[in-house]
Jmol script that loads the backbone (N, CA, C; Angstrom):
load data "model"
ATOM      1  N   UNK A   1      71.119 141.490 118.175  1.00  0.00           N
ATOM      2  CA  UNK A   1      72.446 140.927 118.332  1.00  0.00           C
ATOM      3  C   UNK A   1      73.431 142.047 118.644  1.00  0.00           C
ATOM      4  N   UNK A   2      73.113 142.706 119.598  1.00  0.00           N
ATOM      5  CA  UNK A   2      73.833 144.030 120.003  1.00  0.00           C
ATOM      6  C   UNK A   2      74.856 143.529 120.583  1.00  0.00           C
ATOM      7  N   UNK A   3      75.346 142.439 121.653  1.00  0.00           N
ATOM      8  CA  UNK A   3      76.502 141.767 121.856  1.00  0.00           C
ATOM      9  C   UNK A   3      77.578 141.519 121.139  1.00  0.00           C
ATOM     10  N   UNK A   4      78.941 141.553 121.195  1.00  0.00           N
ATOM     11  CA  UNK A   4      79.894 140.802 120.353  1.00  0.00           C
ATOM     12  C   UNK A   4      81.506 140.364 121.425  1.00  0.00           C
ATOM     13  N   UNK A   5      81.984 139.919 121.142  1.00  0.00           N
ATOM     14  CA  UNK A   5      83.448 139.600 121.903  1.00  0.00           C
ATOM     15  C   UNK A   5      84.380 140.042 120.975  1.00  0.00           C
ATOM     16  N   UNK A   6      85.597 139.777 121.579  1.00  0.00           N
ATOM     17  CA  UNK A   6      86.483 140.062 120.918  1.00  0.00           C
ATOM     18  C   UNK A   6      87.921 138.664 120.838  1.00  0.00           C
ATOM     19  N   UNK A   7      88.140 138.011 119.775  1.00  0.00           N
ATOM     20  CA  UNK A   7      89.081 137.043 119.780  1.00  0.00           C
ATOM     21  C   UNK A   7      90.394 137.451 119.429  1.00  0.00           C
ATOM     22  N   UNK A   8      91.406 137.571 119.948  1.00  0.00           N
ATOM     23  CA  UNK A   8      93.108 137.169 119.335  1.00  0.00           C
ATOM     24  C   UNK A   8      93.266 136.077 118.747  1.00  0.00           C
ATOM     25  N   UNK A   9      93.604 135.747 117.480  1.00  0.00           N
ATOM     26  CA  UNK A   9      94.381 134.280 116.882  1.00  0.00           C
ATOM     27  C   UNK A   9      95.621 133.978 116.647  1.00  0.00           C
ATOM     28  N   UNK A  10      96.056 133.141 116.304  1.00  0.00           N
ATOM     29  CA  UNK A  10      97.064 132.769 115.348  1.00  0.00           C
ATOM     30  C   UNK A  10      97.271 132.155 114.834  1.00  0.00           C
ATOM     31  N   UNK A  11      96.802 131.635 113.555  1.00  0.00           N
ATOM     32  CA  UNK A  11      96.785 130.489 112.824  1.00  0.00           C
ATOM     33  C   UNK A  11      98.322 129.554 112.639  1.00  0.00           C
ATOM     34  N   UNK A  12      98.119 128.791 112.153  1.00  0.00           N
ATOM     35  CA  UNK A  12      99.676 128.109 111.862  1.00  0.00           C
ATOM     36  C   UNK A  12      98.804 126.979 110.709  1.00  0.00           C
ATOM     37  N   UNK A  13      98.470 127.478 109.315  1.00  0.00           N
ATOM     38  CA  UNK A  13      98.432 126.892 107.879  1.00  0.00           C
ATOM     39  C   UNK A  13      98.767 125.727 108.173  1.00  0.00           C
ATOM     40  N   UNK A  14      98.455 124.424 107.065  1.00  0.00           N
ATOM     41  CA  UNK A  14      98.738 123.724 106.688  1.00  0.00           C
ATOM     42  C   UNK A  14      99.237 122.818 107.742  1.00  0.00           C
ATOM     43  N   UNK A  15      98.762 122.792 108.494  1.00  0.00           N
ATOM     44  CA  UNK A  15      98.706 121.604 109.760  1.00  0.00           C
ATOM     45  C   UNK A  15      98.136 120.091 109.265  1.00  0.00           C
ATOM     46  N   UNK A  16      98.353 119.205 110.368  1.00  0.00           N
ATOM     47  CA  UNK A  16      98.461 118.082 109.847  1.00  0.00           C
ATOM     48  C   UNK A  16      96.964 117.913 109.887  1.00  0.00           C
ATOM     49  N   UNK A  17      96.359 118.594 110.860  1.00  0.00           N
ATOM     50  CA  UNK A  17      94.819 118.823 111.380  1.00  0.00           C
ATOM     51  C   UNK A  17      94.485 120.075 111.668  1.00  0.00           C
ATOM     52  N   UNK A  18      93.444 120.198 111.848  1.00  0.00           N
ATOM     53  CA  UNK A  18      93.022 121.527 112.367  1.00  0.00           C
ATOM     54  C   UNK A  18      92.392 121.164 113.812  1.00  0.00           C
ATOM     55  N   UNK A  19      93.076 122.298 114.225  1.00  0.00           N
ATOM     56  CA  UNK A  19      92.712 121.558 116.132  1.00  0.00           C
ATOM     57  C   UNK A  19      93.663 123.066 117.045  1.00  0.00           C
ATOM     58  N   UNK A  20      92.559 123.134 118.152  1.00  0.00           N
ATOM     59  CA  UNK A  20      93.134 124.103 118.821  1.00  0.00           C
ATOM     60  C   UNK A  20      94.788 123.802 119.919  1.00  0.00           C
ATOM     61  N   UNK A  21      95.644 124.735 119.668  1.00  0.00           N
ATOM     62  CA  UNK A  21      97.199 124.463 120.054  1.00  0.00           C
ATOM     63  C   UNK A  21      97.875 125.165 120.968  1.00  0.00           C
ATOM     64  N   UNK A  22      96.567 125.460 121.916  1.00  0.00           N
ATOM     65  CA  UNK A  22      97.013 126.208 123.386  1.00  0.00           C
ATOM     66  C   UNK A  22      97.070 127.905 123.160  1.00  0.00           C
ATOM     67  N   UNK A  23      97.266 128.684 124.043  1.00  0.00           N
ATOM     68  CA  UNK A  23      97.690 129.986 124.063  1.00  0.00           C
ATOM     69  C   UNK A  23      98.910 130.617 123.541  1.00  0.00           C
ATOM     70  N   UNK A  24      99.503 131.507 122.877  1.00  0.00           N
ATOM     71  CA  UNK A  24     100.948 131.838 122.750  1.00  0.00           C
ATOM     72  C   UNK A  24     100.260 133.815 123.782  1.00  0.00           C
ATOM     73  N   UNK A  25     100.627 134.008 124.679  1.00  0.00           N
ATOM     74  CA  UNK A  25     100.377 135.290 125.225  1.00  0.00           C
ATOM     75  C   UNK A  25      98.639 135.456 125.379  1.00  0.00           C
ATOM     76  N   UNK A  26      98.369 136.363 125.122  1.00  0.00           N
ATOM     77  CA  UNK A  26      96.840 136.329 124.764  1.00  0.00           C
ATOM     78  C   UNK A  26      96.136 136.141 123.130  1.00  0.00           C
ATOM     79  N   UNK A  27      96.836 135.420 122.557  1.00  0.00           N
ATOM     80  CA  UNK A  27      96.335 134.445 121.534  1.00  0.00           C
ATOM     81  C   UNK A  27      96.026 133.452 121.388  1.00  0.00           C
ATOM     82  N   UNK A  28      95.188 133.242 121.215  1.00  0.00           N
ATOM     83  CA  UNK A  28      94.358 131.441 120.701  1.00  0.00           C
ATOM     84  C   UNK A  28      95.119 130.777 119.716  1.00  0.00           C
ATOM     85  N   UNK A  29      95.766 130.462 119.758  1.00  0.00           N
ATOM     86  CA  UNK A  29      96.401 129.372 118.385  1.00  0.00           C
ATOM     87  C   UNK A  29      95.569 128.700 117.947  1.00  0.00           C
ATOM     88  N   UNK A  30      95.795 128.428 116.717  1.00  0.00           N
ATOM     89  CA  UNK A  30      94.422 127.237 115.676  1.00  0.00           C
ATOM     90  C   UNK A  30      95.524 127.298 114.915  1.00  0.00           C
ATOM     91  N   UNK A  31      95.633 125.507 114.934  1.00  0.00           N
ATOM     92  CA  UNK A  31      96.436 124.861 113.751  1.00  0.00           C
ATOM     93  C   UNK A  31      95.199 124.523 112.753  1.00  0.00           C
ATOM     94  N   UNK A  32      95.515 124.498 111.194  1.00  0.00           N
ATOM     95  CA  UNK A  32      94.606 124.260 110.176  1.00  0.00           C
ATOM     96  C   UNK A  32      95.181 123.921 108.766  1.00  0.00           C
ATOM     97  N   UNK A  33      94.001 122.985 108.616  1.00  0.00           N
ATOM     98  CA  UNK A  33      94.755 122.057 107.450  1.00  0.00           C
ATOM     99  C   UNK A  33      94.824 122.868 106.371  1.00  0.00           C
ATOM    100  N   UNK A  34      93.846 123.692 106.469  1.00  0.00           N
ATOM    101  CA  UNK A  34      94.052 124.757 105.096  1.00  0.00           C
ATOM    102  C   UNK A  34      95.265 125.697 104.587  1.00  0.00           C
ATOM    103  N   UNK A  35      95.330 125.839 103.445  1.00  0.00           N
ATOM    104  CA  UNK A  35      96.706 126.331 102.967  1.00  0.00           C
ATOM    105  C   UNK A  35      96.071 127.940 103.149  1.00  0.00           C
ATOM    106  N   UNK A  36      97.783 128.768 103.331  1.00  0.00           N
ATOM    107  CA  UNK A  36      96.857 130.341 103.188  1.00  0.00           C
ATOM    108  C   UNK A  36      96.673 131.103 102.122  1.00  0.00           C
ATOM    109  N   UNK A  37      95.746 129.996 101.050  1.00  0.00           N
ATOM    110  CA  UNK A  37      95.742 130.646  99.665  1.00  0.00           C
ATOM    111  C   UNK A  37      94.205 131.022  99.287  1.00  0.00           C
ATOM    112  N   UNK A  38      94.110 131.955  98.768  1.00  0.00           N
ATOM    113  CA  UNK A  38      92.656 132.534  98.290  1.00  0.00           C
ATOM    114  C   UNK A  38      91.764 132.409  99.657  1.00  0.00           C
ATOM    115  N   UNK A  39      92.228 132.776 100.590  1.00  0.00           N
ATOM    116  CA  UNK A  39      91.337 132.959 101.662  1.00  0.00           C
ATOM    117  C   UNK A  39      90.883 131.633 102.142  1.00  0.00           C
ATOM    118  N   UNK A  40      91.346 130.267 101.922  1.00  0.00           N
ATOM    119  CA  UNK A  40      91.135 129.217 102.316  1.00  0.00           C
ATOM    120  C   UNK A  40      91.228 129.380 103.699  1.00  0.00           C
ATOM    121  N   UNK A  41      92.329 129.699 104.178  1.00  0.00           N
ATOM    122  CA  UNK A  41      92.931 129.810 106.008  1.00  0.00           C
ATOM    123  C   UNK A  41      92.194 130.228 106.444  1.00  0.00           C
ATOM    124  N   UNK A  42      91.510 131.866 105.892  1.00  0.00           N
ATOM    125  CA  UNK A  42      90.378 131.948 106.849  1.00  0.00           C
ATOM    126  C   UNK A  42      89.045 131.097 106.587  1.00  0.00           C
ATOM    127  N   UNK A  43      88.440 130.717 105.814  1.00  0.00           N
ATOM    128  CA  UNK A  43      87.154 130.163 105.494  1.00  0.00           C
ATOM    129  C   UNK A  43      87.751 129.221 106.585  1.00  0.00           C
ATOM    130  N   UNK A  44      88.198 128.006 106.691  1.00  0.00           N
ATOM    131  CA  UNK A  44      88.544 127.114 107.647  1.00  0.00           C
ATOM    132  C   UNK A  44      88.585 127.403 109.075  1.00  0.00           C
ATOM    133  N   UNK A  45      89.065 128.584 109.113  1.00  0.00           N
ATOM    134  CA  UNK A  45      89.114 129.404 110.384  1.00  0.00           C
ATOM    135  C   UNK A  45      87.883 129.874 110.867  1.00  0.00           C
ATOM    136  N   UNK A  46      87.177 130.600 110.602  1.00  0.00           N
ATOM    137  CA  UNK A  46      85.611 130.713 110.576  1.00  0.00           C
ATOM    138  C   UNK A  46      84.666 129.413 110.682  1.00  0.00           C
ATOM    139  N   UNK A  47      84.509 128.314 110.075  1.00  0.00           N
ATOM    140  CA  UNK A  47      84.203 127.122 109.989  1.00  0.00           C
ATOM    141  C   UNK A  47      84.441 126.647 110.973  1.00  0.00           C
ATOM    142  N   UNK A  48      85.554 126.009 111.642  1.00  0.00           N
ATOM    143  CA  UNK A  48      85.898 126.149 112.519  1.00  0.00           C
ATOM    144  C   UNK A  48      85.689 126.400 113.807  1.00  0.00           C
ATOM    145  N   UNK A  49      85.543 127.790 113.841  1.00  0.00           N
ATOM    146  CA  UNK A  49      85.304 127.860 114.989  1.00  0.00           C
ATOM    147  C   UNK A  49      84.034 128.482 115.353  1.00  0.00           C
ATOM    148  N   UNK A  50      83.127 128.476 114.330  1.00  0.00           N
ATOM    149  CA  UNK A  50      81.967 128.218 114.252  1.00  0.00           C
ATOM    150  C   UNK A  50      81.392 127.239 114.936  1.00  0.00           C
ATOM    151  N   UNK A  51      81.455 126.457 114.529  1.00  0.00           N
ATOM    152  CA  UNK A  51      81.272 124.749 115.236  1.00  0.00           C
ATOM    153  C   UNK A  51      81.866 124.252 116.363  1.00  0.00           C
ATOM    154  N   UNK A  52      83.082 125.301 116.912  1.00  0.00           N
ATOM    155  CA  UNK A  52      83.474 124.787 118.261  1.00  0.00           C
ATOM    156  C   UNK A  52      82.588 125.431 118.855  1.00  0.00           C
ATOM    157  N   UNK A  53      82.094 126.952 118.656  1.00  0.00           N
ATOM    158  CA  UNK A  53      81.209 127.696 119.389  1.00  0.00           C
ATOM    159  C   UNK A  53      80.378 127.283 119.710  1.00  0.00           C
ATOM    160  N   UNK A  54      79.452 126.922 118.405  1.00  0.00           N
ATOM    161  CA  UNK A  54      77.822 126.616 118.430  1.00  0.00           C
ATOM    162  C   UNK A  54      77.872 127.863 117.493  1.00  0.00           C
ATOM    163  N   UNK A  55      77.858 128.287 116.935  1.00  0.00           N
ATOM    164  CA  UNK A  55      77.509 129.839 116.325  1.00  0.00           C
ATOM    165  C   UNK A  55      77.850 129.420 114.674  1.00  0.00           C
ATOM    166  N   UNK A  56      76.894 130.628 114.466  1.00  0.00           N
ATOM    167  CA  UNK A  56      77.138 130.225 112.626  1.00  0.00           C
ATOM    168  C   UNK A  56      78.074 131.437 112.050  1.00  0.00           C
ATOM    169  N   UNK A  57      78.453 130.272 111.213  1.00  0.00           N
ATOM    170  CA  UNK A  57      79.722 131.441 110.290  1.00  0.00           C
ATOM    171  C   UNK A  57      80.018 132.725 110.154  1.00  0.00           C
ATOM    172  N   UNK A  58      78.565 133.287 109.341  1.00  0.00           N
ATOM    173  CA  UNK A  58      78.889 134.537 109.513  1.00  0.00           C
ATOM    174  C   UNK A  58      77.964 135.467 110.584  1.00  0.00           C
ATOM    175  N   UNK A  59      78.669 134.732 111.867  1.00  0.00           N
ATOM    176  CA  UNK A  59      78.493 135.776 113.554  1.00  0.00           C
ATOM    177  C   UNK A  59      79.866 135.951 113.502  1.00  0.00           C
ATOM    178  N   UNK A  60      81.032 135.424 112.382  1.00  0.00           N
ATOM    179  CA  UNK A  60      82.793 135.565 112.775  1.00  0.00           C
ATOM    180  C   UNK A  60      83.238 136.466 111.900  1.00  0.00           C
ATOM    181  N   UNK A  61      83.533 138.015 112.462  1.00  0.00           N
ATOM    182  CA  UNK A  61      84.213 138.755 111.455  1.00  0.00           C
ATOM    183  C   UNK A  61      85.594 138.756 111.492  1.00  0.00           C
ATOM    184  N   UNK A  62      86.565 139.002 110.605  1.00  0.00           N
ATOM    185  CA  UNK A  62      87.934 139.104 111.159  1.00  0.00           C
ATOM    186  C   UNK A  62      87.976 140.532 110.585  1.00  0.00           C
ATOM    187  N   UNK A  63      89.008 141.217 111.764  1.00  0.00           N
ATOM    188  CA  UNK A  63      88.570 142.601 111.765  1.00  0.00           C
ATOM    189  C   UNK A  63      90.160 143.341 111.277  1.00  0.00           C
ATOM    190  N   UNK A  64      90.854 142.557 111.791  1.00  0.00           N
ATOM    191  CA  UNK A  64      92.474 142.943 111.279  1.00  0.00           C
ATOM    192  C   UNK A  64      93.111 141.317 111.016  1.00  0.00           C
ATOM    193  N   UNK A  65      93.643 141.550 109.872  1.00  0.00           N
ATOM    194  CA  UNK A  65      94.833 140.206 109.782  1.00  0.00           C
ATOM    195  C   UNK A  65      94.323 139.681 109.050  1.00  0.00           C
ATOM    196  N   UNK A  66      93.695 139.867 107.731  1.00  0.00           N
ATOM    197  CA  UNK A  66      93.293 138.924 106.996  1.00  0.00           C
ATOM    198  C   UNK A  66      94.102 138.370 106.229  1.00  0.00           C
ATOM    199  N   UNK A  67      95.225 138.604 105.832  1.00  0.00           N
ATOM    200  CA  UNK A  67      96.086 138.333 105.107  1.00  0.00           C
ATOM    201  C   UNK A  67      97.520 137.928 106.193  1.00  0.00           C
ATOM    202  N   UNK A  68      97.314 137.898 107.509  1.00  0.00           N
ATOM    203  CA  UNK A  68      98.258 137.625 108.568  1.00  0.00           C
ATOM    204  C   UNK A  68      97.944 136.628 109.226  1.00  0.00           C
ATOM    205  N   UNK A  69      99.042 135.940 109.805  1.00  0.00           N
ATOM    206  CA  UNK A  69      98.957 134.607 110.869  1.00  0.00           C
ATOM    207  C   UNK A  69      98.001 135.059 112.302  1.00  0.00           C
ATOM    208  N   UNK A  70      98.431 136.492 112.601  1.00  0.00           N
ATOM    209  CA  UNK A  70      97.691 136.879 113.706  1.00  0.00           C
ATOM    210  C   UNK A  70      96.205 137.864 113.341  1.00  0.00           C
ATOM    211  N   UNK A  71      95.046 137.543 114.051  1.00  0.00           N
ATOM    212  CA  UNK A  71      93.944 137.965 113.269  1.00  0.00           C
ATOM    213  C   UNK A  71      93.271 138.516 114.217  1.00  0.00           C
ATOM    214  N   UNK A  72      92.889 139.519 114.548  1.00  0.00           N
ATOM    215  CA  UNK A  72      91.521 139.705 115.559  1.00  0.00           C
ATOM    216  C   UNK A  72      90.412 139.629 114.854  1.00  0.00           C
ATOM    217  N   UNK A  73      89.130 139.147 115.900  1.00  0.00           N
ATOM    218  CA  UNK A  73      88.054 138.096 115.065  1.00  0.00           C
ATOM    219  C   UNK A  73      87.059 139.075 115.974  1.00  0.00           C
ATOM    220  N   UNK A  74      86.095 138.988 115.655  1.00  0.00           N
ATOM    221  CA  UNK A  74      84.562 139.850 116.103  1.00  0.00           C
ATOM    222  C   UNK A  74      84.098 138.533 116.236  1.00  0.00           C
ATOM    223  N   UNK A  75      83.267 138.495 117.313  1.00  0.00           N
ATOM    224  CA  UNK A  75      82.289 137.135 117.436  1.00  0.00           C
ATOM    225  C   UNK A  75      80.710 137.640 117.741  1.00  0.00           C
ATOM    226  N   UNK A  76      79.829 137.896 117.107  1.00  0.00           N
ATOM    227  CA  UNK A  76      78.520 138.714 117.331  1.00  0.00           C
ATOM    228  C   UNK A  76      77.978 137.601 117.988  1.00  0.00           C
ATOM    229  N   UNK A  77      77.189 137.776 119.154  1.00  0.00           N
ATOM    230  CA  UNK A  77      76.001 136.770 119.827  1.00  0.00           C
ATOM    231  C   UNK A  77      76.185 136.362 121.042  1.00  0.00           C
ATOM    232  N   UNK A  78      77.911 136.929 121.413  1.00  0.00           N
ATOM    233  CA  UNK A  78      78.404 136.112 122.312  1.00  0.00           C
ATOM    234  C   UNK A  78      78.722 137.525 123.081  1.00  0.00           C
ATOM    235  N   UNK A  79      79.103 137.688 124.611  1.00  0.00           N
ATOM    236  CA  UNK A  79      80.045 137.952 125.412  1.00  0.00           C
ATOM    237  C   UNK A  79      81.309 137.609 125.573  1.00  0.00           C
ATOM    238  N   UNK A  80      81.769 138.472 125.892  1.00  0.00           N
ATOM    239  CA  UNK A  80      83.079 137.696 126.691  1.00  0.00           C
ATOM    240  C   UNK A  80      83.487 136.447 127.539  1.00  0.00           C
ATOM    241  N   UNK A  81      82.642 136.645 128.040  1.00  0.00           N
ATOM    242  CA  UNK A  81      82.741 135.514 129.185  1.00  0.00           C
ATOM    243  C   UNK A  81      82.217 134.308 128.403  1.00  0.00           C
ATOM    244  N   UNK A  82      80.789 134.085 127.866  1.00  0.00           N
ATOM    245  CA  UNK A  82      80.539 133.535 126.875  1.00  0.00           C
ATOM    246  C   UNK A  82      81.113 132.364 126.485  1.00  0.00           C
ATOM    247  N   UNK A  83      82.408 133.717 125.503  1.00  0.00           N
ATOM    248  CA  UNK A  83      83.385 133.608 124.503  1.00  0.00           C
ATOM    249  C   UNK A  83      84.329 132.717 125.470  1.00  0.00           C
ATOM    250  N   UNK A  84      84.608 133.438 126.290  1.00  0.00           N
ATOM    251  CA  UNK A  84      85.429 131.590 127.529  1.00  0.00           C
ATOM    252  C   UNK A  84      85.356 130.895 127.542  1.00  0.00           C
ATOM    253  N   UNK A  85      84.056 130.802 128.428  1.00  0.00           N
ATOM    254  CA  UNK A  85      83.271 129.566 128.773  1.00  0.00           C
ATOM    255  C   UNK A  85      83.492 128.682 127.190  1.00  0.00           C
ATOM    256  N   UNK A  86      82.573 129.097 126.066  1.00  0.00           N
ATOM    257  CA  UNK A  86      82.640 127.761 125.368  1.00  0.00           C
ATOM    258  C   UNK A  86      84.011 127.759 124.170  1.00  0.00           C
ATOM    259  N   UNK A  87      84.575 128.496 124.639  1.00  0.00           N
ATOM    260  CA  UNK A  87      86.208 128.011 124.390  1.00  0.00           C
ATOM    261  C   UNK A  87      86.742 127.186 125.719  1.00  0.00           C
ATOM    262  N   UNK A  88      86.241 127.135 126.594  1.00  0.00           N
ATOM    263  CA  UNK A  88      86.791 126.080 127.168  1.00  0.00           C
ATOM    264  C   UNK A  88      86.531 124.964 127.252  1.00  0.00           C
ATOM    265  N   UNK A  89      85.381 124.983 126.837  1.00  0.00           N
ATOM    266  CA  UNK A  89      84.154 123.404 126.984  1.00  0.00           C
ATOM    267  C   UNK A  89      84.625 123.062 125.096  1.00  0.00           C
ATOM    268  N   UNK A  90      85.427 123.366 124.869  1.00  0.00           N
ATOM    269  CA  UNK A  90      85.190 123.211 123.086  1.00  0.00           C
ATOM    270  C   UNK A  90      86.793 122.382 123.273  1.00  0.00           C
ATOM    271  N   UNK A  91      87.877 122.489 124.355  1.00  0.00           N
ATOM    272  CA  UNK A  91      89.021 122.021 124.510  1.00  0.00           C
ATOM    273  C   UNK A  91      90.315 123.111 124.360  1.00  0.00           C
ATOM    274  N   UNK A  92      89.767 124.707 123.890  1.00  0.00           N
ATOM    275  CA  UNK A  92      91.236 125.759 124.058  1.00  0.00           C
ATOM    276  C   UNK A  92      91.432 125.706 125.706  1.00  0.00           C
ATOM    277  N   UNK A  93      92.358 124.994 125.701  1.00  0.00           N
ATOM    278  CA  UNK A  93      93.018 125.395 127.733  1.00  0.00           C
ATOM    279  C   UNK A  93      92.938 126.711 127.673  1.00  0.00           C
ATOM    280  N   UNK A  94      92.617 127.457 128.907  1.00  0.00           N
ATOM    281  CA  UNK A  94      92.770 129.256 129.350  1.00  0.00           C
ATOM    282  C   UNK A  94      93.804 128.985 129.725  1.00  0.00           C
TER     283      UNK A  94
END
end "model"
wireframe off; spacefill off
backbone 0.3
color backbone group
């Protein structure tokens, strides 16, 4: 698993759903129902987008921002392009 990508986020907590909410610059927005307490935001976040991927949980590291709205995420298994492609087939507009 020598591959990995690289994700920008930005969460926005306590959404009515959790569901992807377009680009802000080169960030992925993810609205999520989870509150940002005891690491809930991210577990949901990981979960998440685990399952939009196809990929299991822990292939998602977050590498800065754990405690921030904005997060860069490690995705092991994937490419870049990959990492596009099934962010786009999953419903994040590019």
């Amino acid at each position: 698993m020598s591959e990995c990508a690289q994700l920008k986020v930005r969460v926005i907590p306590r959404a009515k759903r959790t569901a992807f909410a377009g680009w802000r610059g080169d960030r992925l927005v993810i609205r999520l129902q989870a509150p940002p307490v005891e690491g809930a935001a991210n577990e949901a976040l990981r979960k998440f987008l685990a399952k939009a991927l196809g990929i299991r949980k822990s292939d998602i590291e977050i590498v800065t921002g754990e405690r921030s709205r904005e997060k860069t995420l490690r995705i092991y298994g994937l490419t870049q392009e990959q990492l596009r492609q099934r962010l786009a087939d999953a419903g994040a507009e590019l």
